[in-house]
C-alpha beads as a LAMMPS data file, in Angstrom:
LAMMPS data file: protein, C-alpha beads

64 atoms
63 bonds

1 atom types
1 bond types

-500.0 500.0 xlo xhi
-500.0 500.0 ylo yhi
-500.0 500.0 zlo zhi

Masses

1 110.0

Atoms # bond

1 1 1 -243.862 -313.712 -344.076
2 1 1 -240.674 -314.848 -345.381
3 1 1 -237.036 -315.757 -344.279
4 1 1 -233.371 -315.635 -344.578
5 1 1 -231.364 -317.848 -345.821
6 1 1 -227.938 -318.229 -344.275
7 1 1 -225.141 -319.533 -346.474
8 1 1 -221.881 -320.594 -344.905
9 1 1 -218.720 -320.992 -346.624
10 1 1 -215.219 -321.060 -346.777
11 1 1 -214.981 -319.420 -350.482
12 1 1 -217.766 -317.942 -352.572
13 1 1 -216.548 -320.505 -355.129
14 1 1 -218.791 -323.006 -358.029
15 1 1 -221.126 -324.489 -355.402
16 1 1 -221.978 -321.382 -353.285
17 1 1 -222.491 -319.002 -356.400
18 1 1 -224.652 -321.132 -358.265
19 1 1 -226.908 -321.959 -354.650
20 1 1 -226.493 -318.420 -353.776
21 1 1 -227.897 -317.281 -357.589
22 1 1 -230.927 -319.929 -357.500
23 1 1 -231.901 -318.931 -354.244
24 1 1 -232.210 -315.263 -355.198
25 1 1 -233.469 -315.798 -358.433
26 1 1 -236.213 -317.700 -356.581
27 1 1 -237.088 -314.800 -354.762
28 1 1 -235.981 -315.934 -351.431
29 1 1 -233.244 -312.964 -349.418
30 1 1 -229.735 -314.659 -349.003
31 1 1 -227.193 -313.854 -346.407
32 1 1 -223.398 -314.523 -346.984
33 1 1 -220.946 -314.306 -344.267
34 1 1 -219.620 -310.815 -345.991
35 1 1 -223.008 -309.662 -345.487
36 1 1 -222.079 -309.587 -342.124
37 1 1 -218.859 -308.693 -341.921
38 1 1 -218.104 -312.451 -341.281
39 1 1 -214.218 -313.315 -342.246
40 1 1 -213.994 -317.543 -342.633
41 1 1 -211.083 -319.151 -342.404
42 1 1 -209.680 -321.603 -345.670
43 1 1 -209.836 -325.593 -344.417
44 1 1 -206.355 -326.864 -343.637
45 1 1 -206.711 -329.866 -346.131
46 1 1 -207.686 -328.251 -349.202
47 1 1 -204.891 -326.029 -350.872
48 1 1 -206.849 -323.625 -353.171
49 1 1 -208.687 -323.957 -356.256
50 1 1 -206.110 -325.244 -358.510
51 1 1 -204.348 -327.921 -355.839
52 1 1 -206.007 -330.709 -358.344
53 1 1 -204.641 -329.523 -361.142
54 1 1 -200.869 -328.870 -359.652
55 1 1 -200.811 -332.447 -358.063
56 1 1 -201.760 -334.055 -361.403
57 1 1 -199.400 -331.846 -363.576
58 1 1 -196.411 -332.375 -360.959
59 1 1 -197.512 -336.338 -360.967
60 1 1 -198.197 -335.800 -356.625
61 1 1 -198.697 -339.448 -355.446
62 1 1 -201.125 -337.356 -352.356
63 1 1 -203.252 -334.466 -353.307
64 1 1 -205.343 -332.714 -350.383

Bonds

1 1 1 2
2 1 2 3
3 1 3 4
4 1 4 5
5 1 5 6
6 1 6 7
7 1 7 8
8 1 8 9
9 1 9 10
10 1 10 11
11 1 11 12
12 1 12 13
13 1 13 14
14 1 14 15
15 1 15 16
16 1 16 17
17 1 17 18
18 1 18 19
19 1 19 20
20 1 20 21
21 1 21 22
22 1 22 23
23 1 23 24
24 1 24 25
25 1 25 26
26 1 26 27
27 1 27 28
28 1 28 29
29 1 29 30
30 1 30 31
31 1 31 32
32 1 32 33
33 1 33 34
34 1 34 35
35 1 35 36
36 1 36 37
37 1 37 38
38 1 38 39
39 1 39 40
40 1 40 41
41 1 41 42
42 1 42 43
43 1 43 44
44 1 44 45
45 1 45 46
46 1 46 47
47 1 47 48
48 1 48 49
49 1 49 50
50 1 50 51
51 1 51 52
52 1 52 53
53 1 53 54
54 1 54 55
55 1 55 56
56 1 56 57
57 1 57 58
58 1 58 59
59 1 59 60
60 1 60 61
61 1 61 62
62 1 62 63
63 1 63 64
C-alpha cells in the first residue's frame, strides 16, 4: 500500500514543479495545498520572482 506525499509551499515556482513532476513521474500520488483548497500566504522577506533581478538592475545596496 502506498502514500501521499504532501508538498508545502508558498508558490508552485522552479523547486516545487520540478519535485512535484519527479514525484509523479515516479509513480508516487502528490498533494499540493490547492489540492485542498489550501490558500498560503507569500513570505514577508522575499518580494516576488523577479526582486533579484530589480535590485541588481536598480544597483539596490539590500535585496530581500
Amino acid at each position: 500500500m502506498g502514500f501521499r506525499i504532501g508538498l508545502l509551499y508558498i508558490r508552485f515556482a522552479s523547486m516545487p514543479q520540478a519535485l512535484w513532476a519527479a514525484l509523479r513521474e515516479d509513480g508516487r500520488e502528490v498533494i499540493r495545498p490547492e489540492d485542498l483548497q489550501i490558500r498560503t500566504q507569500a513570505c514577508g522577506g522575499k518580494r516576488g520572482p523577479s526582486s533579484l533581478s530589480w535590485a541588481i538592475l536598480t544597483g539596490a545596496s539590500r535585496w530581500g
